[in-house]
N, C-alpha and C positions, 0 to 999 in steps of 0.2 A: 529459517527461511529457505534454506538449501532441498533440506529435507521435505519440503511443501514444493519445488519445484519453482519457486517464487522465486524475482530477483528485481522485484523494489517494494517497496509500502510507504504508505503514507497515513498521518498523522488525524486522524478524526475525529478525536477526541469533543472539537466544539464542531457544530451545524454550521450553514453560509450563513445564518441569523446569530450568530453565537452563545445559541447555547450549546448546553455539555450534553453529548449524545450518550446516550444507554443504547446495551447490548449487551445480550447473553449469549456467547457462540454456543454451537448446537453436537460439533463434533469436535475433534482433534483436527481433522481438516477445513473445520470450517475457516475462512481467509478474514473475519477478523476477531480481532484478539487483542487481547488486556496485558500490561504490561508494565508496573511499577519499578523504581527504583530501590536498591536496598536499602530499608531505614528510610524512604522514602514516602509522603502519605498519600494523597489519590493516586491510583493508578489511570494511565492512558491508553485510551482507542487508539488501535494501529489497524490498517487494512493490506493486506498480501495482496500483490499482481502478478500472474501469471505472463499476460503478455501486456504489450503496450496498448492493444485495443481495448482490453479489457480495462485496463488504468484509466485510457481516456474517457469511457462510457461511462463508467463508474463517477468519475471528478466531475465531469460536464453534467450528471442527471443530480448529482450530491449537491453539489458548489455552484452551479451554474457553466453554460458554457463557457463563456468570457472572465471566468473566474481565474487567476493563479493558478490555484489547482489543475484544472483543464488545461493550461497551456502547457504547466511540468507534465505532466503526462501525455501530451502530443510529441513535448518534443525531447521525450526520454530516447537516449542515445541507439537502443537495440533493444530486438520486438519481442526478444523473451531470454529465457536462459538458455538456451542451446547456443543461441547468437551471440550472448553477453563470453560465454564459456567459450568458444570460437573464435571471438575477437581477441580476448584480453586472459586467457588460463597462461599459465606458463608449460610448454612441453618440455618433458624429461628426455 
């Protein structure tokens, strides 16, 4: 996640209708991404956020606006990773 410059995701696996979304990402950086556990059997949609707008846009047009979703992502603490890194890194 680090390495994508990301510093939240969320779980996508099922639609605001529930069902199980398919996806094929496109790159190495494309933001979302498949992810099983080991010894585990289906694997799960995850989506990477770069900033908090982008999280919000994303949950509110996916999930609806008034959705869970949309509200975690309005009211995610700091607006990317520079901010998160800024706030909360520990300095040597």
């Amino acid at each position: 996640m680090l390495s994508a410059r990301g510093f939240a995701v969320a779980w996508i696996t099922l639609d605001r209708f529930g069902q199980r979304a398919s996806y094929e990402p496109t790159s190495p950086s494309d933001p979302v991404f498949h992810l099983r556990r080991v010894g585990g059997g289906a694997g799960h949609l995850w989506r990477l956020f770069r900033t908090r707008a982008e999280a919000a846009t994303y949950m509110g047009e996916a999930y609806g606006r008034d959705s869970e979703g949309a509200e975690w992502a309005r009211a995610l603490a700091v607006g990317d990773l520079e901010e998160l890194l800024k706030r909360y890194a520990e300095r040597a």
